[in-house]
N, C-alpha and C positions, 0 to 999 in steps of 0.2 A: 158621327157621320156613318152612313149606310156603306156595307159594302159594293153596291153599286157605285155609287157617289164617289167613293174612293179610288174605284176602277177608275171611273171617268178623271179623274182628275188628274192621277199616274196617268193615264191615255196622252190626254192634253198637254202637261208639263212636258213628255218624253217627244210629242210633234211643236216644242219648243214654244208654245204660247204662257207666254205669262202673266202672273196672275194679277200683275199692277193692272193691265188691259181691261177695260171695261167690257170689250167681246170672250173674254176669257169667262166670267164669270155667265154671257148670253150664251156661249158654247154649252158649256156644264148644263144649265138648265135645258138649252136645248134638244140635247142628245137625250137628257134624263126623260124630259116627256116624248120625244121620237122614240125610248123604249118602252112606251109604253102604248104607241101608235103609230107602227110605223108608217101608217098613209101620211104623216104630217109632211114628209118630207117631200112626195109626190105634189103637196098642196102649198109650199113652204111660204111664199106672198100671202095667199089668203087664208092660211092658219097658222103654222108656226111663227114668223116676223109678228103679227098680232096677237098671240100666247106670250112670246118673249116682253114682247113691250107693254104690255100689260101687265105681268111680271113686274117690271121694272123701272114701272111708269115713266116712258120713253117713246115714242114712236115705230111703228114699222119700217118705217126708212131707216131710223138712227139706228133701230137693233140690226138691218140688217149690214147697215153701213161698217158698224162695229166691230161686228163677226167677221163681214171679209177683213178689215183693217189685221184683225188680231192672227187671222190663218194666214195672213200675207209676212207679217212681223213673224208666224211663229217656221214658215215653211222655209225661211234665209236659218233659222235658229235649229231647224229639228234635227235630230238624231239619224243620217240617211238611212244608216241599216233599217232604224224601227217605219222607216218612209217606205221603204221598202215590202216588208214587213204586211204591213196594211196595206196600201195601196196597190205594191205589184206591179205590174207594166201598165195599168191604167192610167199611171201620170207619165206623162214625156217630156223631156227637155222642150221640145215645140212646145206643148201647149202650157208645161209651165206647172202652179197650182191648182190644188182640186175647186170646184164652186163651193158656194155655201153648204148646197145640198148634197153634194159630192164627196163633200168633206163629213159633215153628220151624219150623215147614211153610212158611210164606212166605218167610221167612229162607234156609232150604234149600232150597226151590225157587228164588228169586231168584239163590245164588250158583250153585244148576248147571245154570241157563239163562247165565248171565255166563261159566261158563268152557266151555259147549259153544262160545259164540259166539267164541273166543280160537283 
């Protein structure tokens, strides 16, 4: 396993998604190719949902269905400080969790500020 890959997955397990989740594993891959394009997430219906479900021969809907499922399970489970941490005052009690795209864009920004600084 890549030291990105590793990132991201310490990322993910510490915002409390697990890895039984079938979004957990759409997450991982997700983020891996938003690091490598970050327009995907500006476009996420009409390219990343259809990169992941092609991946993982599944649907656009089910991947993104997934992925909210997983960030939803994982944001009652996360670590607040590390919620914190990443997110910042962009999340509010009002509005609750981040979106899909909300969520990966952070996620993926977060590990490729951590491996510039390396």
């Amino acid at each position: 396993m890549n030291n990105t890959r590793k990132a991201i997955t310490k990322v993910i397990k510490e915002l409390g998604i697990p890895a039984n989740l079938i979004g957990y594993h759409y997450i991982r891959y997700a983020i891996e190719i938003t690091l490598d394009d970050f327009n995907l997430v500006n476009r996420i219906t009409k390219l990343l949902y259809p990169a992941v479900a092609k991946k993982f021969n599944t649907t656009k809907t089910g991947a993104e269905r997934a992925i909210r499922h997983a960030i939803e399970v994982g944001w009652l489970n996360a670590n607040e400080d590390f919620v914190m941490e990443l997110f910042g005052y962009s999340i509010s009690a009002d509005k609750g969790k981040p979106t899909n795209s909300e969520f990966i864009a952070t996620v993926a920004d977060y590990i490729s500020l951590n491996e510039e600084e390396r």
